[in-house]
Structure formats: C-alpha cells, structure tokens
N, C-alpha and C positions, 0 to 999 in steps of 0.2 A: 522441335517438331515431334520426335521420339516422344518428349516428357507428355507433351498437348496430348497427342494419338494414345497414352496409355492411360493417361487419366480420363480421356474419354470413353473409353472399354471400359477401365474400371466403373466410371458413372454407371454404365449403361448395363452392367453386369448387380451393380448395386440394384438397379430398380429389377431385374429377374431376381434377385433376395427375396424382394416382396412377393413378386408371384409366386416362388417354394415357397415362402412362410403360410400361407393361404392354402396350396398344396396340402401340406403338411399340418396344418389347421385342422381343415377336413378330414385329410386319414385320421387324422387322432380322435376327432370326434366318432368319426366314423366304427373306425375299432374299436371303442368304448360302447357302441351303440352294439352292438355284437357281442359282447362281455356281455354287457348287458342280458340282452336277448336270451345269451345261454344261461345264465344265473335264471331265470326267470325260467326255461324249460327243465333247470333242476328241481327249482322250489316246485313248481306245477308235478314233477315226476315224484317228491318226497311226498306231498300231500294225497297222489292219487295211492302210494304204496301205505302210509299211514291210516288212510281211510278203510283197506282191505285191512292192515291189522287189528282197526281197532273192531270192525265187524267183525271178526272171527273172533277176536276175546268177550265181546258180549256175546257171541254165541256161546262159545266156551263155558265162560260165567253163565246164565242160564244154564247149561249140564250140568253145572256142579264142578267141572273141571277145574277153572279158574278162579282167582281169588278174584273181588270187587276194586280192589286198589290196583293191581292190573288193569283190566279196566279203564280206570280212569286217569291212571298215568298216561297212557295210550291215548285218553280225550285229548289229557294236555298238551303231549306234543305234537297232536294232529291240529290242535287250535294255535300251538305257535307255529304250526307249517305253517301255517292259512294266513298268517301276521306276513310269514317272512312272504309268502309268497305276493300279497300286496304289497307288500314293500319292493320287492323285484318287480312288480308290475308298473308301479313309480318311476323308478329309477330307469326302465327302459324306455316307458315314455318322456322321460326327462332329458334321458342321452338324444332320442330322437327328435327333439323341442332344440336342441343344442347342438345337433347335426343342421339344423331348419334355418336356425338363427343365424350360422357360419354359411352356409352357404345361400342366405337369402332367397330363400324360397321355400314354398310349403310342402313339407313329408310329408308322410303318413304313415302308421307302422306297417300296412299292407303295401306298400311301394316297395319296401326293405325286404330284399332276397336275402342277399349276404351269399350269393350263390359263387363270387370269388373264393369263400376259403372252401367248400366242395373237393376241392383237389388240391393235392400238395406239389405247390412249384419245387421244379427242378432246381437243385442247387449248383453252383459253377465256382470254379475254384477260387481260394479267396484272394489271390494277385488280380483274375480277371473284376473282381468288386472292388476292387482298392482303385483300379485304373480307373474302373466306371466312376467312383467315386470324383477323384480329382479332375476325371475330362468334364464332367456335368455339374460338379457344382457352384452356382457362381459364387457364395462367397470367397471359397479357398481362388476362383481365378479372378475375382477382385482383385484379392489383398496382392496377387501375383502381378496382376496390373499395375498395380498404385504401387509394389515395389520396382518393377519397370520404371517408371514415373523416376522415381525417387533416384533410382541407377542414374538415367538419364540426365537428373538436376546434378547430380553429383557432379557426371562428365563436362557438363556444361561450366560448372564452375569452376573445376580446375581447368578448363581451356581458358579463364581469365590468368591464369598465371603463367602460360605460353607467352613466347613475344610475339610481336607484332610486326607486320612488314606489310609498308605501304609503298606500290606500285608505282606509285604516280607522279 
C-alpha cells in the first residue's frame, strides 16, 4: 500500500513538472523579451548620440575646423546605428511574438511594462533558497516519491523470505 500511495504522489507530482515547465517556459520567454527591449533602448540611445555627433562635425567641417573624412566616418557609424537599431527593433518584436505563441494568446509590445524588474528584490539567505528549493519542487519530490515506492517494494519483497505461520 506504502509502494501504491508513493507512486501515486510521485505520478501526480510528475504532471505539476509540466505545469513548472510552462512556468518556466514563460519567464524564459519573458526575460528574453526584456533583453530584448533593453538592447533596443541602447541602440535607439547610440543613434540619437550619433546623430548629434555627426551634426556638429558637419558643422565643424563647414568652419574649416574639421577634416571631410571625419565627417563621414561619423555618417557611417550613425548608419550602422540605424542597422543595429532595426535589428534590435526585430528581435524584440520577435521575443514578443514568442512570448505570444507560449503563452497562447495575443501581446502586444504596448501591454509589456516589465515594471517587475523597477526594483531590486530582497535577497534571503542561501539555506532559506535551497529549503525553498526542495519543498517546492516537484521533480526533486517525485523522484523522492518513486524512491519511497521503490524502499517500499524492497520491503515487501524481503517479507517474502520471513516464514509463515498459519493460524488455522
């Protein structure tokens, strides 16, 4: 009965797996979608600072101050900002197409706050995360289970090598 009652926890602990995987599906999407986002408010912040340098060297140039190739080096990398920065514009509507698709249902990039990472959680000591750790997740108390299970067939089979004594 021991062995029955642990392999049924263990089952039942198996199928909460699937719902953390999914869980965890999500944040992963999710945090990517926020990578994302930030990558995309650097590129936007390189191209807006690029764009003032390269106006002031063509103002420069015009004075006479600056050389022409100046200049236009400054075009160029203000036109590979503008590359990277669609590319970053991509990619975070991409993360958020993939955040969309996991959790079945439709985003939008204006839905997306990301107003969780705003403030830095409190941290707690690393014994109290290790406990949390092993009370909450079900595969580690599966496999705890199904070695329950397995204890139990053990027992059971060495009481075949007890004797027997019939009452009757």
């Amino acid at each position: 009965i021991q062995a029955l009652t642990s392999t049924t926890t263990g089952r039942e602990l198996e199928a909460r797996v699937v719902t953390e995987d999914i869980k965890l599906a999500v944040a992963i999407r999710y945090l990517a979608a926020f990578a994302r986002k930030e990558a995309l408010t650097v590129a936007m912040d390189e191209v807006k600072l690029l764009e003032r340098r390269t106006a002031d060297t063509q103002f420069r140039y015009k004075l006479g101050v600056s050389r022409k190739s100046d200049f236009l080096k400054l075009q160029v990398e203000r036109d590979n900002a503008r590359q990277t920065q669609a590319e970053a514009w991509a990619a975070f509507r991409k993360s958020v197409n993939d955040l969309s698709f996991v959790v079945e249902s439709p985003i939008t990039i204006d839905t997306l706050s990301f107003n969780e990472f705003k403030v830095f959680p409190t941290l707690e000591p690393p014994d109290w995360y290790r406990k949390k750790m092993l009370d909450h997740r079900s595969e580690l108390l599966a496999l705890s289970a199904f070695r329950e299970a397995e204890v139990a067939d053990i027992s059971s089979a060495r009481s075949a090598w007890f004797p027997r004594i019939d009452l009757t």
